[in-house]
ROPARO-429133 format. One record per residue (C-alpha): residue in three letters; x, y, z. Coordinates in steps of 0.001 Angstrom, whole numbers, padded with zeros to 6 digits, always signed. Example, Ala and Ser with C-alpha at 12.3 -4.5 7.8 and 13.67 -1.06 7.14 Angstrom:
<nodes>
ALA+012300-004500+007800 SER+013670-001060+007140 
</nodes>
This chain:
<nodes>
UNK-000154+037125+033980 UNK-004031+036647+034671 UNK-004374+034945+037484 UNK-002792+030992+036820 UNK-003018+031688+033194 UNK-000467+033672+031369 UNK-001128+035766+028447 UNK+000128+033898+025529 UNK+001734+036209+022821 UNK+001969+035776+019533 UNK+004159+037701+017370 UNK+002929+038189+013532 UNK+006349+036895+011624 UNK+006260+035600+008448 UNK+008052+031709+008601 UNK+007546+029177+006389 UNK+007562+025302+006847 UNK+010845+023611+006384 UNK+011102+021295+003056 UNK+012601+018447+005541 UNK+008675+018555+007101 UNK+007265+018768+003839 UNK+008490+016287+002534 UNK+008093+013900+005900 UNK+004158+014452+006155 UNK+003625+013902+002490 UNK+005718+010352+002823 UNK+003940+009912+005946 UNK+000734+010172+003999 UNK+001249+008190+001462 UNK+002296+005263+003944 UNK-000486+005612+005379 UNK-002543+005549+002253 UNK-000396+002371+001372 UNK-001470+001065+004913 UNK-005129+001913+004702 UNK-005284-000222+001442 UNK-003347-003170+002293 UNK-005689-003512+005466 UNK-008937-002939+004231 UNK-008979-004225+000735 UNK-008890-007663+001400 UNK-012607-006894+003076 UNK-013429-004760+000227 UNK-013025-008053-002096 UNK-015508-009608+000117 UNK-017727-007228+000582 UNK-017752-007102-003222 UNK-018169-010429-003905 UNK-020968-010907-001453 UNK-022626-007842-003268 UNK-021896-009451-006558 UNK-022204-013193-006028 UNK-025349-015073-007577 UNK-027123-015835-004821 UNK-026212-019464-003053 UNK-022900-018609-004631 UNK-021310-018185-000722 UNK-022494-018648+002966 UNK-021865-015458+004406 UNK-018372-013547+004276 UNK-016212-016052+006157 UNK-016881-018648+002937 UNK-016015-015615+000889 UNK-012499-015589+002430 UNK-012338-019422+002787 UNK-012823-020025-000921 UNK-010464-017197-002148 UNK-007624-018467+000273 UNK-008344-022715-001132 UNK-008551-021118-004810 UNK-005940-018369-004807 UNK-004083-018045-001968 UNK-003451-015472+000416 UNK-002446-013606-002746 UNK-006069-013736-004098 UNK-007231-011902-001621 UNK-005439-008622-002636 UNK-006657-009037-006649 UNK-007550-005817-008031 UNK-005847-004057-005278 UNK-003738-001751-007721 UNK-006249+000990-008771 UNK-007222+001392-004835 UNK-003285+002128-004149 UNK-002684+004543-007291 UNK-006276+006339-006038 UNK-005860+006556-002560 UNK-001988+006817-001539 UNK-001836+010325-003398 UNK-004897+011356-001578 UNK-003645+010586+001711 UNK+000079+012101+000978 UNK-001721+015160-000008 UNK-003882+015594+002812 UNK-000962+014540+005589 UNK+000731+017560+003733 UNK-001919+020030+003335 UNK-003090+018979+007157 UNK+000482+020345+008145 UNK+000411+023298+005728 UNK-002672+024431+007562 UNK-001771+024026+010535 UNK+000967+025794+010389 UNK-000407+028700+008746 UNK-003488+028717+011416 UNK-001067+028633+014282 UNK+001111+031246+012914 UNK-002169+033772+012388 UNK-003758+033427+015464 UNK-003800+035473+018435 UNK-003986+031747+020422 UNK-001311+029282+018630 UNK-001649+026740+021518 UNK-004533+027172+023299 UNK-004352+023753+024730 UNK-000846+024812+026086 UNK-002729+027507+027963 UNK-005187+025215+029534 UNK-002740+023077+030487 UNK-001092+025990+032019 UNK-004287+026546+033728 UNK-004585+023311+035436 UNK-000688+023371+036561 UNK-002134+026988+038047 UNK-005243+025556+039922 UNK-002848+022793+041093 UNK+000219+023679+042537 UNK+001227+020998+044742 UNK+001746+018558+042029 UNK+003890+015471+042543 UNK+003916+014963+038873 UNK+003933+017253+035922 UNK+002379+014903+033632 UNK-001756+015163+033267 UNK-003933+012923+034290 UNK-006534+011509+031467 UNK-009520+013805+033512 UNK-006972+016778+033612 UNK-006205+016051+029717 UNK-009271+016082+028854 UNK-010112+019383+030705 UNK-007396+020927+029117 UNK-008792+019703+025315 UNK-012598+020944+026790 UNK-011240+024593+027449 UNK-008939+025048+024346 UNK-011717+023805+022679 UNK-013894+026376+024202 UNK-011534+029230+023218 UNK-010614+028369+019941 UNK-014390+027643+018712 UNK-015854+031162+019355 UNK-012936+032684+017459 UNK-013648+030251+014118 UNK-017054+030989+014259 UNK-016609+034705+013851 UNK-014057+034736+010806 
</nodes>
């Protein structure tokens, strides 16, 4: 133990992620990607048509929307929205997955897995007569600051 802060240690065993978690972050991803689509495409088609409207054509974007909705319905304003979800729901599932891939594999190398564990265990130290063990949003982001401070020299040198 220094001082409030104990020595973390890390052993160097070789684990792997579990399939279950695999699987659940690549899902995860491509919800989201499903998500990401379904909210923003519908101001994609706007945007577009402003960009591709002779001009006169609308008023500003809120016409856009208006005229879509009186010709098409709420269903015209997700036309063309297939290519966007083929295109971008693999790209999130693959980065949810790869996101947990990494870091797993950069917690599992280093000599610090959770340096923002130790900081918290740093401000428990410098504050022992807590009523509370939860962090206030000052004390939170002190913790983030410091395990942002350790972890940052150590990237910067490999």
């Amino acid at each position: 133990m220094i001082g409030p802060l104990r020595v973390l240690r890390h052993p160097r065993r070789r684990q792997k992620t579990r399939p279950a978690e695999n699987v659940k972050a690549f899902v995860a991803g491509g919800f989201g990607g499903v998500s990401a689509v379904l909210v923003g495409h519908p101001f994609d088609l706007t945007k577009t048509r402003l960009q591709t409207a002779a001009p006169g054509q609308y008023k500003g974007a809120v016409d856009v929307v208006r005229q879509a909705l009186a010709r098409d319905g709420v269903t015209g304003m997700y036309r063309g929205m297939v290519p966007p979800l083929l295109g971008v729901t693999p790209i999130f599932a693959v980065s949810f997955w790869v996101y947990l891939i990494s870091r797993f594999h950069v917690q599992t190398i280093t000599c610090f897995p959770k340096a923002y564990d130790a900081s918290k265990q740093l401000i428990h130290g410098l504050t022992p007569n807590r009523s509370n063990e939860r962090l206030s949003i000052a004390e939170l982001a002190t913790a983030g600051f410091l395990s942002a401070c350790t972890d940052h020299p150590r990237h910067r040198a490999s």
